[in-house]
N, C-alpha and C positions, 0 to 999 in steps of 0.2 A: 589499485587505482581505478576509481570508477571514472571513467568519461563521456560525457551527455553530448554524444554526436546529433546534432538536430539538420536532417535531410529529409525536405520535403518526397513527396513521391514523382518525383519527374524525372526522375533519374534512368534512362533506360534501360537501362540493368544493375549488374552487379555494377559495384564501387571498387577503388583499391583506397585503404587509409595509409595513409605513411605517417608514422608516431616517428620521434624523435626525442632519444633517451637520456638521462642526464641519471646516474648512478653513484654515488659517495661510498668511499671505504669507510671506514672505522676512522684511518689514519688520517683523513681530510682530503684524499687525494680523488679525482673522480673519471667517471668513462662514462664516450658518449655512445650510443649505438640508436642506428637506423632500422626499423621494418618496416615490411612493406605487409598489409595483411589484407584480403577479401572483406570486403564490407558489404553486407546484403540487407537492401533498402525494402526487398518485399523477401515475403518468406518462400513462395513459389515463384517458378517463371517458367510462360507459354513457349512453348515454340512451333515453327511451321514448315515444314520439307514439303516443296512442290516437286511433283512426276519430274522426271528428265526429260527433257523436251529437244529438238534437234540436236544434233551432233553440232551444226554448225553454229547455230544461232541459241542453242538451250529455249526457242520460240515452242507455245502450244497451237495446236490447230483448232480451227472451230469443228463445231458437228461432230464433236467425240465429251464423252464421257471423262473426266478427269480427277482421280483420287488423288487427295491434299490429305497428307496426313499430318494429327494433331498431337502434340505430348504435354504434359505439363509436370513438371519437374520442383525436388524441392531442392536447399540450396548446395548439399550435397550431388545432385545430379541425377538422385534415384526419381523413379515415377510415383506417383502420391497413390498411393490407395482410394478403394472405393470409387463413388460416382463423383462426378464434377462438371457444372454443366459452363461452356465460354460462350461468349457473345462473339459473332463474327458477324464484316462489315465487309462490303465487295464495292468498290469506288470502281471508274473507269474514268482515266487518264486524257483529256481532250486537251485539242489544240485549235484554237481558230485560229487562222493565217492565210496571209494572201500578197500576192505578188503586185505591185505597183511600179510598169515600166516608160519611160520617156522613149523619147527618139532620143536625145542626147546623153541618156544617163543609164548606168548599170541598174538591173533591177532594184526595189527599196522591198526588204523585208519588213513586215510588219506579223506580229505574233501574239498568241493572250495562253495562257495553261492556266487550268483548273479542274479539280475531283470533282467527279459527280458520282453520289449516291447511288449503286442500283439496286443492292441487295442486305435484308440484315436478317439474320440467324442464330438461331442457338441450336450447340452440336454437343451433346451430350459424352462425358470421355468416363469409361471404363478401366479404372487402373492403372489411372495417367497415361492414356492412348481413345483417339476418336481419331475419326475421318470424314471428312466432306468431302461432297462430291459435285462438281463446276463443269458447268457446259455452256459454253457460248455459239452464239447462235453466228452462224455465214458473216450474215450485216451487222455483224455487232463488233465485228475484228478490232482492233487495238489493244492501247497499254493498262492492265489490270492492276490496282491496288490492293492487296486483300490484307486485312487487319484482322487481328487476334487478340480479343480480352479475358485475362481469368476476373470477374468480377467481386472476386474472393481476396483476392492480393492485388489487385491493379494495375498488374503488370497485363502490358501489351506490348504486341508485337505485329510484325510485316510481313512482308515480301510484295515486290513488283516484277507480273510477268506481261508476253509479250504473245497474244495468241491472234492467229492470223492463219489464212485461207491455205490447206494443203498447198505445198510448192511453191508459196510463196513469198521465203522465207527473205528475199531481198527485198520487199518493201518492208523491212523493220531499220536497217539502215537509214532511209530517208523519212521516218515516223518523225524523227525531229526535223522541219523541213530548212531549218537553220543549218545543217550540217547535209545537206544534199548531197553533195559531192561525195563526200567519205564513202571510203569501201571498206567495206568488215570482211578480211580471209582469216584464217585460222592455219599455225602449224599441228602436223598428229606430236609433237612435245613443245616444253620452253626450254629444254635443257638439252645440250647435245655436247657429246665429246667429238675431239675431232677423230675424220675417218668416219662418221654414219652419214646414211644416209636421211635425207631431213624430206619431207613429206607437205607441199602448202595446197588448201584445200579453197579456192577463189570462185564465188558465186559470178557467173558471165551468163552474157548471152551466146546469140550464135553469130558466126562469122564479125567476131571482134579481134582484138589485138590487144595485147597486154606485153608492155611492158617492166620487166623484171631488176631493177636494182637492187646491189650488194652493196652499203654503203658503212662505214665504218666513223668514229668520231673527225675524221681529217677529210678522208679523200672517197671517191664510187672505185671499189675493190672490181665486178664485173659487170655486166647488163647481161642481158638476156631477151628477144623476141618471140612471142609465143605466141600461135592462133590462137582462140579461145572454140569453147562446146557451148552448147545449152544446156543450162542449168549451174553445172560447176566445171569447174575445168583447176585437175590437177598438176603441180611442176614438180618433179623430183630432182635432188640437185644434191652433191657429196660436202659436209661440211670440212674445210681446210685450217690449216693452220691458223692463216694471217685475219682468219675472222675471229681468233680470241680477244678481249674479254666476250664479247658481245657484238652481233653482229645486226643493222638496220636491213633490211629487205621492204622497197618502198614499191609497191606495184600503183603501175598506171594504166588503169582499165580505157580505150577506147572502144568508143559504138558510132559503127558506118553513120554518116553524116543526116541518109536519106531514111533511115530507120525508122517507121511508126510504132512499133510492137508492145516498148513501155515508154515512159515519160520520165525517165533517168537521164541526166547529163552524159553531154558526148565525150566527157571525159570525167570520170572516177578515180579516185587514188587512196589512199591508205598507208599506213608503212606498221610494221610487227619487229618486237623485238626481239633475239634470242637468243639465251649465254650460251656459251660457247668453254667449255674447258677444254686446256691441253693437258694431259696428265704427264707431258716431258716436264714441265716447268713447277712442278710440284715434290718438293723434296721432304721427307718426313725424318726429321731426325727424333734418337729415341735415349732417352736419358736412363742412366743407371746408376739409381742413390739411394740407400737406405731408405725404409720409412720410415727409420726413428738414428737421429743426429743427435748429440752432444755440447753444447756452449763450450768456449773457450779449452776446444780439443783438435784436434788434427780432424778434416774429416775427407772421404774423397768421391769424385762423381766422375763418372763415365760418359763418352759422347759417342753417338755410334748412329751410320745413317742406315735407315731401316732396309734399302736396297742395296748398301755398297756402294752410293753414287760420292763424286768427289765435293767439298763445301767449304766453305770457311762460316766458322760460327760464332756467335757469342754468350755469355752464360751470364744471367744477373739472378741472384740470390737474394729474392726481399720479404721483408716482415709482411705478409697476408693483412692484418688489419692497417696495416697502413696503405696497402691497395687497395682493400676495400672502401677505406672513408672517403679517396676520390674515385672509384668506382673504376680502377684502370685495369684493364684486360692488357694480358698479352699481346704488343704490337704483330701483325699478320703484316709483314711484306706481300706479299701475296696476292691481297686483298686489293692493299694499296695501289701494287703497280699491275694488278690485272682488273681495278677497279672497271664497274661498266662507266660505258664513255656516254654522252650523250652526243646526239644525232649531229654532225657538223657539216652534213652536206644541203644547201639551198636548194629548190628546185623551181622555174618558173617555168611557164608555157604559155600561149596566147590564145588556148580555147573557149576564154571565155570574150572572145572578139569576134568567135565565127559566127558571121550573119547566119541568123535562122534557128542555131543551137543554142539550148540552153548549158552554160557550162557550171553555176554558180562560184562564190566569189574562191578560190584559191589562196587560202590562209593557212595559215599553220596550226591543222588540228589538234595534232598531237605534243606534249610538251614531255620530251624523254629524257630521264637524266640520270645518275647517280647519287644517292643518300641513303640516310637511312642507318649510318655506322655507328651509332653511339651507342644506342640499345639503350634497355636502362641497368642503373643501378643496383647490383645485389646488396643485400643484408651485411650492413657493417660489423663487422665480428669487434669484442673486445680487446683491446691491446692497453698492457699498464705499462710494459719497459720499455726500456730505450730500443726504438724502430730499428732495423735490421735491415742496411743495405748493403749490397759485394756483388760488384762488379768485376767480369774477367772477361779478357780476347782483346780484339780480335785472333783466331786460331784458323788454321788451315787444317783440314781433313783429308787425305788423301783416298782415292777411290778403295773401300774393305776395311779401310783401319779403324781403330779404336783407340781413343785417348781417354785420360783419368787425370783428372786435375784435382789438385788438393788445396783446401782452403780450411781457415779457421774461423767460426763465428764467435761476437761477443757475447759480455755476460747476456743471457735474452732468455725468456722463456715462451714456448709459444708454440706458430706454424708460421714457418716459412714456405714461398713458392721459390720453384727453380724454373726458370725460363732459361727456355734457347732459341733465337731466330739466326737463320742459317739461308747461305745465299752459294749460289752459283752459275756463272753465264747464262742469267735474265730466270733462274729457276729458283723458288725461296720455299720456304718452311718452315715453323713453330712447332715447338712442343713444351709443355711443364709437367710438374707434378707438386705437390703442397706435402710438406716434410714436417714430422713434429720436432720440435728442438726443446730438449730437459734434460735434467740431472735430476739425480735423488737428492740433494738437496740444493735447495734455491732462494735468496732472500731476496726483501725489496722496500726498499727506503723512502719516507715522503717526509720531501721538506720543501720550503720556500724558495721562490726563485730567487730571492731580494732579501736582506735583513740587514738591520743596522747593530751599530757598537751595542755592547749589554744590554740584549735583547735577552728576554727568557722563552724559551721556546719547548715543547716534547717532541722528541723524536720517535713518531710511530715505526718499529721496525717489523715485518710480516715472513717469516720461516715459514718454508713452506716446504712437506715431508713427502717426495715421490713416490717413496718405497717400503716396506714394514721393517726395513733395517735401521731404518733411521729413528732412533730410540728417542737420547739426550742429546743437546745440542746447544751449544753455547755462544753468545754475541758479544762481540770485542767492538766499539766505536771509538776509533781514532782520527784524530783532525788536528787542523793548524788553526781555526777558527770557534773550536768550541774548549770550556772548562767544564766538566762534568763537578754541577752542584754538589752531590753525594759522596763525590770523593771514589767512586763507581763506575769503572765505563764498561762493566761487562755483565750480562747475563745469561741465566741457564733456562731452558723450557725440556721440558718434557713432553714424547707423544707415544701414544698408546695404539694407536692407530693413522694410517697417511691421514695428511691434511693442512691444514695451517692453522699456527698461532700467530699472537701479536704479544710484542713486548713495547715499552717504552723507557727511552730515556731522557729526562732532566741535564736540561741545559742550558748552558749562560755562550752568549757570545761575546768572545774577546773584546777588551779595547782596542781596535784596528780596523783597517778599511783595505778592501786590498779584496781577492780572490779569496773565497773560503774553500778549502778540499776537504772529504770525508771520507774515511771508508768503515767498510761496516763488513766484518769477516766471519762469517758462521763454522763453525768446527763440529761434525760428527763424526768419532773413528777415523775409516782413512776419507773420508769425503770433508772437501773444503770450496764453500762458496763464499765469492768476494763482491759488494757493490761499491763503485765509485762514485762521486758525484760531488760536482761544483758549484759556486753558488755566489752570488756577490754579495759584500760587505758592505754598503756604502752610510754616508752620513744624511740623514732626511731632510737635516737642516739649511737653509742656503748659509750660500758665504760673507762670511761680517769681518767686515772691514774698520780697525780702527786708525784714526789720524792724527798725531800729536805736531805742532806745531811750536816753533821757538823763535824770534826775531831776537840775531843776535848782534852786536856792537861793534865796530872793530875794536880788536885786542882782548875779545869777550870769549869766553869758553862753557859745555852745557854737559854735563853730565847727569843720565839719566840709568835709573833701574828699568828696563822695560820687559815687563810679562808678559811671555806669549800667550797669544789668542788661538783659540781653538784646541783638535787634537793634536799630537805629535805623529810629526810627518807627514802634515796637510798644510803647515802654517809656514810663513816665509815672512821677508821682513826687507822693505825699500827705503833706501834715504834718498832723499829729493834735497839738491841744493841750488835758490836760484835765489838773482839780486831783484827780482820783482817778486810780488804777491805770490803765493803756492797757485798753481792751477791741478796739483794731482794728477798729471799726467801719468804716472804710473799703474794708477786706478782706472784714468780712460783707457790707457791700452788694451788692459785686460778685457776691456766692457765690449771694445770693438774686435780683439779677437777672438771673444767667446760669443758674438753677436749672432744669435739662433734664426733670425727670422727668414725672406727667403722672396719678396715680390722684389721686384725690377728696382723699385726706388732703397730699398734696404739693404739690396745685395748690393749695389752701388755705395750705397751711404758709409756701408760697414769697410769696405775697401776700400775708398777715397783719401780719406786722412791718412792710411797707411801707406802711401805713397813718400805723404812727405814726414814721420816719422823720426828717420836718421837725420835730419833738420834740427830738428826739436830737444832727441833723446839719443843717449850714448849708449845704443843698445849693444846688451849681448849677440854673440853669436847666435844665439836659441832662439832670440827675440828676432833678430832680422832674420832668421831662415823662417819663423813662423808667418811674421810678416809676408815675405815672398810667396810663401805658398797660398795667403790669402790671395793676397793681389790676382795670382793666376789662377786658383778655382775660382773669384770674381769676374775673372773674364772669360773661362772658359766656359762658367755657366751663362752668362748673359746672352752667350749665341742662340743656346736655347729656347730667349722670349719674339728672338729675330721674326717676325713673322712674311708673308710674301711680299711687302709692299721695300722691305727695310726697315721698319719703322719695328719699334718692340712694341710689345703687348706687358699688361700691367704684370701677370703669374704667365707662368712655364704653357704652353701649347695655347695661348691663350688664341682670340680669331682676328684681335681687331687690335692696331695700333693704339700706345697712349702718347698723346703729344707731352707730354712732361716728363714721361717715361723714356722717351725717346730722345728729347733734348739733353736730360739730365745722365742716362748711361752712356750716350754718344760721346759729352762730356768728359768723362771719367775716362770712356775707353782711350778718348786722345791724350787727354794726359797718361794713362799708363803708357801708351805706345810713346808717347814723348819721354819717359824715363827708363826706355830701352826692354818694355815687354812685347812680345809679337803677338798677336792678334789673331784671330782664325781668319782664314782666307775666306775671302771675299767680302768681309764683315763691314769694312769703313766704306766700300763700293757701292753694299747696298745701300747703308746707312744715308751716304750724301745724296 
């Protein structure tokens, strides 16, 4: 299949395509499957690795020399051969801004950003590698754009750095002068088990104050007060337990009141995030199953915690493509309830009220949270039989021990996964493993969901040979639903080598309506595979109704032949005796308890007259029991159009009250509670 993907070039890089597959057997029967594939809109792509610049800030300094190296790549990732010459384009990052303050009013920010041009080049690359080389001048400090074009392929590319005056690495924090306030520290990691020690590296001045919050999603875990250095000033502090998932650390930098030295607010803050594992609460259990299972055989699995530690667990056994087509991974307890929390502690203060300092406004910079779980989807594998699910536990582990649990899968052929999620006083675990399941031989039937009375239909049947033992093979089809035309319900295939054939059989479906059963039994030597499979029978045609009428005399008598209508064992037969005209009441019943539709006036409508029914008609037992159960699914659905006011809405969830809707199931509802139905509580309270 050719496909004319039309992508203009703006695309800044690679693409991903996801195709979506639709595949037919022979038999009629069909699979769908998902990919995901690399899509590449240019044939090369530039890229750009800037020097390593501070520790703290990854900031360059002016009045130094600074190699940028260039690569250009093709879409495999190798470097292109030969010369190739890119265009590079060096922007610098402005900002005009200015503060505009009242007596009465908190400063008013006002702000403009825009790229300015400084520099344009061409850098010659040798074997898919070049280098240029940037030096910015003292007075020329700020934020760099540099861009990268292969003019050959059109791909471009970036990076934005931040070079500024030896030492002073803290005015890149306030470069946007919108976030003034903010403090940028750094941990030496982002990941810490408990028991290390953790390392925060805080750009200060001299003779400040810094205060140190531990804040967790609910409550402040401890504080901390710390003079501050000039220049940086580091905290060293033991990571604990109770800061698992993840722990906030919010510093609040103060600077003496009377301080001229920089033009930074008298109060700075920031807050860093940092996970935090406990490895007590982490339980690994370890599964022990074959790599290769059997269908419709005894089989057994092993559960064993990799430390000895004590668990209860559970085991679900499912068909692989069918977790693939919604894309479901392995629940992770773990995950879940050590998920990171986001920040739940508030903080105010009134620095920005102290006459004379600048404190800027105290908002909440940072927005920290947890996501991000879904991932995406793998590649949907094929699956043609019936999905495979077996579920078992919950089970108790005792600390060392080992259990083996036996189970049996249906006919299936395939991969299955074995999952276990395993829990103990606040500590959890997952493990799987994906099992093949086959026999040497295996068959597989396609037929229709739905078919009606003497239909002619072929039954594509699919053998399929695991093994080189399986030579000759013979198919039996038995059913309560089918007459094999030929007079034939069995055939023989031959195979020379593993694989599959297909055979077919010719066939008539019954006069009858009802469930159809089939089975389809393959025999080679001692190997015997069975499929099962159901199927409904029904009539396509609606239901016809005929009516014969007779006005008769007194002392008059009517003797009639009367032919059934339709097939046998669908057809039924009413006499109506009344001293007025027919009305067919027999006929409306049926109409009002097979009445499908479903808005507020119809579900009323169809239940209303069954009220009074036994009035009318001498019903059967069957008939008033079906009757009642209308009447109460009428009423018990109707709660559902209730909406907040009392008043119903025309369909199910609807938002808004209908006045007709409203008068007319109110209606109803009173008369059924007048002929002794109850009603859901609170229903007629809200209603009046």
């Amino acid at each position: 299949v050719n496909a004319d993907i039309n992508v203009e070039r703006q695309a800044p890089g690679r693409l991903r395509a996801n195709f979506l597959v639709k595949v037919f057997e022979p038999g009629g029967n069909f699979s769908i499957n998902q990919i995901a594939l690399p899509y590449n809109v240019y044939n090369a792509y530039v890229g750009v690795k800037m020097p390593k610049g501070s520790d703290l800030s990854g900031m360059l300094v002016t009045g130094k020399d600074h190699v940028i190296d260039i690569a250009d790549v093709d879409t495999k990732g190798r470097l292109l051969p030969g010369n190739r010459t890119v265009e590079l384009e060096l922007y610098k990052i402005q900002w005009r801004w200015w503060w505009d303050e009242t007596g009465d009013e908190l400063s008013n920010f006002t702000q403009d950003r825009y790229n300015k041009l400084v520099k344009t080049e061409t850098v010659n690359l040798n074997n898919g590698r070049g280098k240029y080389t940037m030096r910015i001048a003292k007075e020329d400090w700020g934020r760099y754009l540099l861009k990268v074009k292969d003019p050959e392929t059109g791909h471009s590319t970036g990076k934005i750095v931040y070079v500024d005056w030896p030492n002073w690495s803290e005015r890149l924090q306030q470069d946007n002068p919108t976030e003034a306030a903010m403090l940028s520290f750094t941990s030496n990691k982002t990941t810490y088990n408990v028991g290390e020690d953790a390392t925060l590296t805080i750009p200060t001045s001299s003779d400040g104050r810094a205060l140190i919050s531990f804040e967790n999603g609910s409550k402040v875990l401890k504080t901390d007060w710390i003079d501050t250095k000039k220049g940086q000033t580091q905290y060293r502090f033991k990571v604990e337990a109770n800061m698992a998932p993840n722990i906030f650390i919010n510093v609040t930098l103060l600077q003496r009141h009377a301080q001229t030295v920089n033009d930074l607010p008298i109060r700075m803050y920031g807050a860093i995030n940092l996970a935090v594992n406990d490895p007590e609460t982490i339980l690994k259990p370890v599964i022990n199953i074959p790599d290769e299972i059997r269908p419709e055989s005894k089989s057994a699995i092993t559960i064993s915690e990799a430390s000895g530690k004590e668990m209860t667990y559970t085991v679900a056994i499912v068909d692989e493509g069918l977790l693939d087509i919604t894309g479901y991974k392995t629940p992770d307890p773990h995950a879940a309830f050590y998920a990171r929390e986001a920040l739940g502690v508030k903080t105010w203060d009134l620095f920005d009220y102290i006459i004379g300092a600048f404190g800027g406004g105290l908002e909440r910079i940072l927005s920290i949270g947890g996501d991000g779980t879904n991932g995406v989807n793998k590649n949907v594998s094929v699956n043609r039989f019936k999905p495979v699910v077996k579920f078992m536990g919950p089970f108790h582990l005792n600390a060392g021990e080992k259990q083996t649990r036996s189970f049996t899968l249906p006919q299936y052929i395939g991969s299955v996964k074995a999952m276990v999620i395993a829990g103990h006083n606040g500590s959890y675990g997952i493990a799987e493993k994906a099992v093949a399941v086959k026999k040497p031989l295996m068959i597989l039937a396609t037929l229709p969901r739905v078919l009606a009375p003497l239909e002619r239909i072929q039954l594509p049947v699919t053998i399929f040979a695991m093994e080189n033992n399986i030579k000759t093979v013979s198919v039996e089809v038995l059913s309560n639903a089918f007459s094999n035309l030929s007079g034939n319900n069995t055939r023989t295939v031959t195979f020379s080598q593993t694989g599959d054939q297909m055979v077919t059989f010719d066939l008539s479906v019954k006069n009858f309506i009802g469930v159809g059963k089939v089975k389809i039994i393959a025999r080679s030597g001692a190997e015997t595979s069975v499929y099962d499979v159901e199927l409904n029978v029904r009539n396509p045609n609606p239901p016809l109704v005929r009516v014969l009428e007779k006005e008769l005399l007194p002392g008059t008598a009517w003797n009639i032949d009367y032919p059934a209508v339709g097939m046998a064992g669908t057809n039924k037969a009413t006499l109506e005796v009344s001293s007025i005209p027919a009305i067919n009441l027999s006929k409306r019943l049926s109409y009002l308890i097979q009445y499908p539709h479903g808005c507020v006036e119809q579900t009323a409508s169809a239940a209303f007259p069954q009220l009074y029914l036994g009035q009318l008609l001498d019903l059967s037992d069957r008939d008033k029991a079906e009757a009642e159960r209308n009447i109460k699914a009428a009423v018990a659905r109707l709660k559902g159009f209730q909406v907040g006011s009392g008043g119903l809405s025309y369909w199910p969830d609807g938002g808004e009250a209908d006045e007709w809707g409203t008068s007319y199931a109110g209606h109803f509802m009173l008369a059924a509670q007048a002929k002794g139905y109850s009603l859901p509580v609170g229903f007629m309270e809200q209603w009046k």
